[in-house]
Each structure stands twice: as C-alpha cells, then as structure tokens.
C-alpha positions in Angstrom: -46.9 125.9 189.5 -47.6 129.4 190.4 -45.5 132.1 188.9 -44.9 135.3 191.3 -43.4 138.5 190.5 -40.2 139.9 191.7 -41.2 142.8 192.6 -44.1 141.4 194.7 -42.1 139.0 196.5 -39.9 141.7 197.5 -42.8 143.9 198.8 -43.8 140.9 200.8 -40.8 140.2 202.5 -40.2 144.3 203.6 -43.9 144.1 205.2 -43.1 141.4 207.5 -39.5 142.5 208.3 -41.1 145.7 210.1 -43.8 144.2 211.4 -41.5 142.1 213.3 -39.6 144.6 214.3 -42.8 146.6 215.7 -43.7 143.3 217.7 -40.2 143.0 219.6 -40.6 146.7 220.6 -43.6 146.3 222.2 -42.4 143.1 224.2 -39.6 145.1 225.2 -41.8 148.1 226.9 -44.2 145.4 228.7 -40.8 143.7 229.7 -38.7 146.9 231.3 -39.4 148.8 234.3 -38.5 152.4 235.0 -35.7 152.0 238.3 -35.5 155.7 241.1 -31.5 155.6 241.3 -31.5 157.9 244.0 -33.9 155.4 246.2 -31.4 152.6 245.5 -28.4 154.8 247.1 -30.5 155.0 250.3 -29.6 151.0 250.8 -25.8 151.4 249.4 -23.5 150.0 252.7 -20.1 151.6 253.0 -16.6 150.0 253.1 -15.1 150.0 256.7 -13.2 152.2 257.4 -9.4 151.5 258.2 -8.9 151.1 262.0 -5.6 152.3 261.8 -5.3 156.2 261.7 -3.4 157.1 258.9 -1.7 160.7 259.4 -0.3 162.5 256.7 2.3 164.8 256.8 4.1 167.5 254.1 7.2 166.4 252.9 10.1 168.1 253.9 13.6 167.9 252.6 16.6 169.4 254.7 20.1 168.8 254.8 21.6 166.5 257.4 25.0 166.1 258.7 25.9 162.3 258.5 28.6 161.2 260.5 31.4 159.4 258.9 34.1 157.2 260.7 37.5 157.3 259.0 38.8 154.5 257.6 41.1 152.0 258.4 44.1 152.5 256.1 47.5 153.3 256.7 49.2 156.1 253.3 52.5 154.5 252.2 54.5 157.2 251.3 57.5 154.6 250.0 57.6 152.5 246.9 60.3 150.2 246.0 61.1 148.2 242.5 63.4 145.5 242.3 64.5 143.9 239.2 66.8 141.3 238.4 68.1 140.4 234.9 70.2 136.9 234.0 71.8 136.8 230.0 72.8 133.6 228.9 74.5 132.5 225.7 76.4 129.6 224.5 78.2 128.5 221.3 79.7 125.3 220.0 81.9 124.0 216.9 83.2 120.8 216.1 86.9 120.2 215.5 86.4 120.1 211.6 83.4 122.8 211.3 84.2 123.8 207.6 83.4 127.9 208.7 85.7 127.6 211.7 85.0 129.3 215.4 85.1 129.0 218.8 83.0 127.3 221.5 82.2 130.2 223.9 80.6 130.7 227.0 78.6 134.2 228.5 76.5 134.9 231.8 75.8 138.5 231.9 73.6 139.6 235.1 72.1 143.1 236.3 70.7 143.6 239.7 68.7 147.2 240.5 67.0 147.9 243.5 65.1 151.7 243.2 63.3 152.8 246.1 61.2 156.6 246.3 60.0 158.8 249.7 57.2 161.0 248.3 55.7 163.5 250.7 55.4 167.5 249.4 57.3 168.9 249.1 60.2 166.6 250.5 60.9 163.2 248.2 63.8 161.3 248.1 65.6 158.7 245.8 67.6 155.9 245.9 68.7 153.5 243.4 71.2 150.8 243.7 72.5 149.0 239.9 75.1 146.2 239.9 76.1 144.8 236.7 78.7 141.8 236.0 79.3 139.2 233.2 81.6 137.0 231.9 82.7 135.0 229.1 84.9 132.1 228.7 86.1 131.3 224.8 88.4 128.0 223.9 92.2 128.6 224.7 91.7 132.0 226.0 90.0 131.6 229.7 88.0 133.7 231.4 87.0 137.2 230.5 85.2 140.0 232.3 82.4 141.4 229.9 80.6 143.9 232.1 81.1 145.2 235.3 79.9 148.5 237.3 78.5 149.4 240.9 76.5 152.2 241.0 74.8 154.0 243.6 72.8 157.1 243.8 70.7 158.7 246.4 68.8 161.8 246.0 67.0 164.6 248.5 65.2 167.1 247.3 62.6 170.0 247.9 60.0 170.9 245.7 60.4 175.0 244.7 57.4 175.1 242.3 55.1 172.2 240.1 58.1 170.9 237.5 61.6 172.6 239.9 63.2 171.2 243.1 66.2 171.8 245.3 68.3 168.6 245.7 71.0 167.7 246.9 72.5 164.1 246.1 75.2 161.4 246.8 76.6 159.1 244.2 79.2 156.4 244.6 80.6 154.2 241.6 83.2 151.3 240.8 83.5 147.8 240.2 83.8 144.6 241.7 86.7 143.0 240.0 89.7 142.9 238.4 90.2 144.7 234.8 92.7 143.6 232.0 93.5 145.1 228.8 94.0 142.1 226.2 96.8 142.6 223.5 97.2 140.2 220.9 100.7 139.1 220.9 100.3 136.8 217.9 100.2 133.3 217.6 96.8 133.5 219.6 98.6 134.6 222.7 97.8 137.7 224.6 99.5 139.7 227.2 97.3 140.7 230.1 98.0 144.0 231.1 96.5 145.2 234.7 94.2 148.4 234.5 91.7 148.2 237.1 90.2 146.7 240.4 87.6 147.7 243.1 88.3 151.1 243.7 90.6 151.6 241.5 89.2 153.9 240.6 86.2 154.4 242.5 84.2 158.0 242.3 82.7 159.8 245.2 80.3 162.4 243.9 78.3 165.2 246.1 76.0 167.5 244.3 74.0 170.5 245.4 71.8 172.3 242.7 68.4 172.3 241.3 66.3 170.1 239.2 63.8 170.1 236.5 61.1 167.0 236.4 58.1 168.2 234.1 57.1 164.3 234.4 57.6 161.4 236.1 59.7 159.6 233.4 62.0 162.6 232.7 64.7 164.1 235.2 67.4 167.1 234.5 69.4 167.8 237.6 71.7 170.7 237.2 74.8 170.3 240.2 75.9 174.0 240.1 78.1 173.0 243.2 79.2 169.6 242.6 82.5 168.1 244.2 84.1 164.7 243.4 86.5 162.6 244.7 88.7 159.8 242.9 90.4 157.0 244.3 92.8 154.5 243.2 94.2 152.4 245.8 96.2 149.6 244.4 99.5 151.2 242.8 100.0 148.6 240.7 97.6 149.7 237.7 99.7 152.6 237.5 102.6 150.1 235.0 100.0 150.4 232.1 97.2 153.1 233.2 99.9 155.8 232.9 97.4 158.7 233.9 96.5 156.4 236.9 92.7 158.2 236.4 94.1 161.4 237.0 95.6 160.8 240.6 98.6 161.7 241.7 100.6 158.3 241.9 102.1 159.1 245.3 98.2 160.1 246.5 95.1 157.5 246.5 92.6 160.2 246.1 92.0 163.4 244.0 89.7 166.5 244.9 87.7 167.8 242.1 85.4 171.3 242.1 82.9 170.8 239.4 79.5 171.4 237.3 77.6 168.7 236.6 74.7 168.0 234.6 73.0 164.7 234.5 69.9 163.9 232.6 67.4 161.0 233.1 65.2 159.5 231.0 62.9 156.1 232.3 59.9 155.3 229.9 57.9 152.3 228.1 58.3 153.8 224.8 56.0 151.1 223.4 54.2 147.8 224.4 56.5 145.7 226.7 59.5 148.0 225.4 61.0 150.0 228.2 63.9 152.3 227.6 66.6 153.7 230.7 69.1 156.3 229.7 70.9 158.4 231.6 73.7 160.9 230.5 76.1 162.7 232.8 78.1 165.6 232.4 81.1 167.0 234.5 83.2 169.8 233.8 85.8 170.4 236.1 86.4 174.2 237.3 90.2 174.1 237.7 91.2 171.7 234.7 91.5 172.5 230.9 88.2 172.0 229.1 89.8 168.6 227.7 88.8 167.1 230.8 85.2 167.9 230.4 84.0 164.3 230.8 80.6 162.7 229.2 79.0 159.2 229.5 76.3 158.1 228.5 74.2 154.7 229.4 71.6 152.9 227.5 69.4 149.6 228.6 66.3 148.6 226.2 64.1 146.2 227.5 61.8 144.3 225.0 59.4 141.4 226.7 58.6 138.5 225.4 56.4 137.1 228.4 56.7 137.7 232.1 60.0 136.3 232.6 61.8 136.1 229.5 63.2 139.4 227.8 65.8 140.4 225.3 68.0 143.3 226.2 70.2 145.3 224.9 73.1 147.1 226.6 75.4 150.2 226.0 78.0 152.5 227.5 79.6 155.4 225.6 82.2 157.5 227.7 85.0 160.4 226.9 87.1 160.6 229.5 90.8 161.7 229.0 91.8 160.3 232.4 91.4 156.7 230.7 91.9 156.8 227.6 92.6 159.3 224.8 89.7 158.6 222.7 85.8 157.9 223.2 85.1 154.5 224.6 82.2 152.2 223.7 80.2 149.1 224.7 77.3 147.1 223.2 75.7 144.0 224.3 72.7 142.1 223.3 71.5 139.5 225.5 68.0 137.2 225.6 67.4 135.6 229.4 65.3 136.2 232.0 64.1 139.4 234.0 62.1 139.1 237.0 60.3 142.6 238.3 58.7 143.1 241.8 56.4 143.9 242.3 
C-alpha cells in the first residue's frame, strides 16, 4: 500500500479544482452571444390603445345649494300626565288574639291629571288632584281618611330666562261629609258635623310674578291675590263655631291678600319621586293671627311599574279651623299607574 503525504494530496486536489473552473469558463464564452438591445426594440408591438377617449378634467370643488323639502311633522306644544294611585290595607284578629285589636278595613285613592301649553313666551298650567279614602274598623263603621279636590290653572308670560308674569285660578274642597269623632267612653263616640262639599270651599285669583330657575322648582309670589270662602250648609256651624271665618248669616267671605306659594316636583333618587308644595296667605285687612300656612307632602318610592309605596302628609295652621296646627300622615303600598 502506498503511503502519500498530506501536504501533496492537498496540492493535488487545489490543481484540479481551478482547472475546472478555467474549463467551465471557456464553455460559457463559446456558449453566449453578445444581443444589440436597441435592434430588438425595432420589432417591440404596442398595446392598443383604448377606443374610448378618456378626457380629463381639473377638479373643482364649489359650494352648492341643495334643496331640502321640510318635513312631515306636526310640533306639539301640549303635554299631559295622568297618574292614578289605589292604597289598600287590611287587618284581622281572632276573637281570643292574646295582643288584642281590631279587624280594619282602608282604600285610599289619588287621581291627578297635569297638563302644560309651552310656547315663548306664553305657557300655561293646569293640574287637577282628587284624593279620597276610607276605613272601616269593627264596631265603629265607616270613616273618612282623606279627602281634598284641588284645582289649579296657571297663565303666564315669560319677563326674562328664570321670571314670568302669571296670573292663576285655584279652586279647593271636598267631596264628602266631615265628622269630628269624640270618644264618649264605653267605645261609643259622638259624631259631630264639621264639613261637607263646599263647606268650605276656597276660590283663589292670583296676579303676580314668578320665579322658575328649573323645571322642577316653582315660586309664585301673588302680590294681588283675592280669595273667596264659602260655606253653604248652616248646619256645620253647631260645632265649627268660627264657621271658617264666614259670617253665619252670609255663605261667602271676600278676602284681599298676599300669597306665596312654592313648588317643588323632583325624582330625588332612583324610582323615588318627591311633590311638595307650600302655600302662604296673609290677609291685608285681618290681624297677622290669620296668616295661614299649609304645607303638602307625597313621596313616591317604586317597586316595579305598577306597584309603589307612598307616603302622604298635610300640615296646616289655620285659625279659622282650629286653634292649633293640624296634621296628617299616611303610609300606603298599592298600585300607581302613570301615562304616559
């Protein structure tokens, strides 16, 4: 076996690598051929050209009148709200309940129709509210628990953004018969006649100006405010001594006044919403004794969209019915229905 060097072996193989090499170059120079680009343009064919003329333009951007056709809608100027409110409760005892009690029955109901005219500057109000309830408790019958018709309408004319000129109309009374329950002993009471329909019954007019700064909030200010009272069944006169401040040979009594009534009309929180109004009326030509002030309070808490809990409250000083302030508080859960 023959023995060969490294670096021989090496020297061998680098000798035929370029030789190689020098052998491909030469078949590549026999092989290529040396192409005139500008002859082969001569036979180039061109695309077609588009038979269409195509003219261009500069662009040009100008305003342009577009006509528009008005559209078919009619501006309501009126809302209207009605809500209607039924309170229901109801309690029962057996004959030997250890705690004692008495089965009772109550239906309380509320009825307001509010309707607006808004057209600057001239807007008007309206706002009817009937209230009535009863309840009926073993051995002692039926008993009135709430009772009021109210109605007030409003004009006015806007002076500036939050004052108006107004002038309004306000009637109240009640639908039935009032008693005055006194507990004779021996669980019999003595029903003494106070009040009917009309009796009394109050006729305001009011001319002034008001102050609404929002929507929810209303101050009216009745600089020249008269009011008439009416009682027209004699009889209440046996126990309403003062008869309301009429003259018991008269049905009606003229009053000059200023009046100040205040409203407030606001959800005060989620499904809670809160109506208060206070009124105000001092008389010109009586002693300031007879300045009278009430004050009316519904809150309104939702539970879904017909059931509600409501709570009810009247606070009036008045010294043509009674001598001292005069209060009422209810708390009923029914149903209250809203439209729209």
């Amino acid at each position: 076996m023959l023995k060969t060097k490294p670096g021989l072996l090496i020297l061998a193989l680098s000798v035929t690598c370029v030789l190689s090499a020098k052998a491909q170059t030469d078949t590549l120079k026999k092989d290529s051929v040396k192409i005139d680009t500008a002859v082969l343009n001569k036979y180039r064919i061109n695309s077609r050209k588009n038979a269409i003329p195509t003219r261009v333009r500069p662009i040009q951007i100008q305003r342009e009148m577009v006509p528009v056709t008005m559209l078919d809608y009619k501006v309501n100027y009126w809302k209207k709200v009605i809500t209607f409110g039924l309170n229901f409760s109801q309690s029962a005892f057996s004959s030997n309940y250890a705690a004692g009690g008495v089965s009772a029955v109550a239906l309380g109901s509320n009825f307001i129709y509010h309707t607006e005219y808004n057209k600057a500057p001239f807007s008007y109000v309206s706002e009817l509210n009937l209230t009535y309830g009863v309840s009926k408790n073993k051995g002692q019958g039926k008993r009135k628990t709430q009772d009021r018709i109210y109605f007030d309408n409003k004009v006015a004319s806007q002076l500036s953004k939050s004052w108006y000129f107004f002038g309004s109309l306000t009637f109240e009374s009640q639908f039935d018969k009032g008693f005055n329950y006194v507990d004779m002993g021996n669980g019999k009471f003595d029903q003494q006649y106070i009040s009917n329909f009309m009796s009394p019954g109050y006729l305001t007019e009011s001319v002034g100006f008001e102050y609404k700064p929002k929507s929810w909030f209303d101050l009216r200010l009745g600089t020249g405010t008269a009011r008439q009272t009416f009682v027209l069944d004699q009889a209440i006169h046996k126990y309403q001594k003062d008869n309301y401040g009429v003259d018991t040979l008269k049905t009606v009594k003229n009053d000059l006044a200023f009046q100040v009534v205040a409203l407030l009309d606001k959800d005060i929180a989620k499904n809670i919403h809160l109506n208060t109004r206070y009124a105000l009326f001092i008389p010109y030509a009586q002693s300031p004794k007879f300045i009278t002030h009430r004050v009316d309070l519904t809150l309104t808490a939702k539970v879904n969209r017909l059931i509600s809990a409501t709570v009810n409250g009247t606070l009036l000083y008045d010294k043509h019915t009674s001598d001292s302030a005069q209060g009422y508080e209810g708390i009923g859960l029914g149903m209250l229905y809203r439209f729209p």
